[in-house]
N, C-alpha and C positions, 0 to 999 in steps of 0.2 A: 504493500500500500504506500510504505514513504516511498519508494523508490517510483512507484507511478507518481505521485503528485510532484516530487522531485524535476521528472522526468517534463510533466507538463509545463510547471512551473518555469524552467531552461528554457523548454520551444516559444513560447508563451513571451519570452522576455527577449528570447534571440530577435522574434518577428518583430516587436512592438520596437524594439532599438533600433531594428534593420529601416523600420518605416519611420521612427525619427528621422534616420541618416539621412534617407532616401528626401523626405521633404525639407530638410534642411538644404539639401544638395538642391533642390529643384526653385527655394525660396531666394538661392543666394545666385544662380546661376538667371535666372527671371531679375532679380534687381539688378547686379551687370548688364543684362540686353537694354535695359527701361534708360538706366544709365545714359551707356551708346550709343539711344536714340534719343538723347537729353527730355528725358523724363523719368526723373530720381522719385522712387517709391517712397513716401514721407514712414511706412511701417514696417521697413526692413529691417535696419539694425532693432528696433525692439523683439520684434519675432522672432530674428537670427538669435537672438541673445537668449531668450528662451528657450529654443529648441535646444541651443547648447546644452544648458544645466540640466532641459530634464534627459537630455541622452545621457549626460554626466551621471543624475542621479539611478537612472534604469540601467546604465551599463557596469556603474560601481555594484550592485545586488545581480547583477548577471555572474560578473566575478566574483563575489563573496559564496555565491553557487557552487561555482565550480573549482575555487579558491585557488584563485589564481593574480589576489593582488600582492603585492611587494611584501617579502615575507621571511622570517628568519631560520627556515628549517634547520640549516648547519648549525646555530648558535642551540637550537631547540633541542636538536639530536644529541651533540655535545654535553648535555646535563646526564647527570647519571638515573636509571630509572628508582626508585617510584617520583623520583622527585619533579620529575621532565614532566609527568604528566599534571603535579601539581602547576607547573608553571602555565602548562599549557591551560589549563582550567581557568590560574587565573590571568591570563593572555583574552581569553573567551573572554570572560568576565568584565575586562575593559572596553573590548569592542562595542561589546553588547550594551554595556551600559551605557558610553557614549551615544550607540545610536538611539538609546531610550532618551536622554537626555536632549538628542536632536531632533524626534518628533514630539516630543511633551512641549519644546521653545518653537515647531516648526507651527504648531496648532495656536499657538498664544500671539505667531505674524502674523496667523489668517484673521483670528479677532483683532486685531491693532487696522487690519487693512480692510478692514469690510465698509465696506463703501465706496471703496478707491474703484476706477478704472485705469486703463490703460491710453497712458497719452494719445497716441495715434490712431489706435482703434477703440474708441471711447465705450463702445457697446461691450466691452470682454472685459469682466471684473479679474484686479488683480491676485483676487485671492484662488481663481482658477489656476493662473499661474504660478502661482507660489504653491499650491499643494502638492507639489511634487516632492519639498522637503520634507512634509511626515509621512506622505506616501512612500517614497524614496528612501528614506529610516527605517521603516518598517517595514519594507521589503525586501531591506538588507537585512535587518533581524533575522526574517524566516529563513532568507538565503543562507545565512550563516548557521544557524539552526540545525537544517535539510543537511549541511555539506559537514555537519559536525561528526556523526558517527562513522565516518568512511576515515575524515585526517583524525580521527582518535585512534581509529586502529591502526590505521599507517606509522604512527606517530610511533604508538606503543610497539609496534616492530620493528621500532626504528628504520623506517622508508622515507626518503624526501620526495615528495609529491614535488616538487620544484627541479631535484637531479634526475629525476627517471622523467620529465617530460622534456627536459635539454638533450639529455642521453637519447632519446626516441628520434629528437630532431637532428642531432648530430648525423645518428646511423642512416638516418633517410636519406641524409645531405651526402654521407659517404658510398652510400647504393647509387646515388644519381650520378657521382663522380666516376664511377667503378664501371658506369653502366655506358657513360659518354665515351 
């Protein structure tokens, strides 16, 4: 059962980022042509700026998923056990709390901004755009969550989820070399 909602949750967040990208690409590539025909879209850099953070926000929980943001396994592994696994707990324990911390402050911008709109497209309240921060928090949670019992046992057998996914790229880079 985790391992299916795991599973959807990943597709689910690959597509929805894919389709950030994708309209980000298409929003910035439309204000250069408006441009070049000297006619500067007045809602570009707002919406470009948007689209950035919540791709920011959806693809930081894509990585906590599959846990693959910037990471200290060497330093982690290097501890002696039981102790590594203490640290790694309370390793967990900080992330986690920070991101509690960041959508409890992300829900208290929506109350401070309610009423606001957005300069250039006056009809789109900013607090649709800001909810990507406790959204975004709390989808890192889960992701980190979902992706916790797999690096606990890697961990605990001492495995770098970090060196065996270099090591996989290296070999593939050395088949292709081998192959040319």
């Amino acid at each position: 059962m985790l391992t299916t909602v795991s599973h959807f949750l990943e597709k689910t967040l690959e597509w929805f980022t894919i389709a950030l990208m994708v309209g980000l690409t298409v929003v910035v590539i439309t204000a250069v042509l408006f441009r070049l025909w000297g006619n500067s879209l007045s809602w570009y850099d707002e919406i470009a700026a948007i689209q950035l953070s919540w791709i920011t926000y959806y693809g930081a929980a894509l990585a906590a998923l599959k846990r693959r943001h910037i990471g200290f396994d060497s330093v982690l592994l290097s501890i002696p056990m039981p102790l590594r696994m203490g640290v790694l707990l309370i390793a967990e324990f900080l992330v986690i709390g920070f991101f509690i911390l960041l959508a409890w402050t992300g829900l208290e911008v929506l109350e401070v901004l309610e009423g606001e709109f957005l300069v250039c497209l006056t009809w789109v309240p900013i607090q649709i755009t800001q909810s990507v921060i406790p959204i975004g928090a709390m989808l890192f949670i889960i992701c980190q969550l979902f992706s916790l019992p797999e690096y606990w046992r890697a961990t605990a057998a001492g495995k770098s989820l970090e060196h065996e996914e270099i090591e996989e790229e290296v070999e593939t880079e050395m088949k292709k070399l081998g192959a040319s």
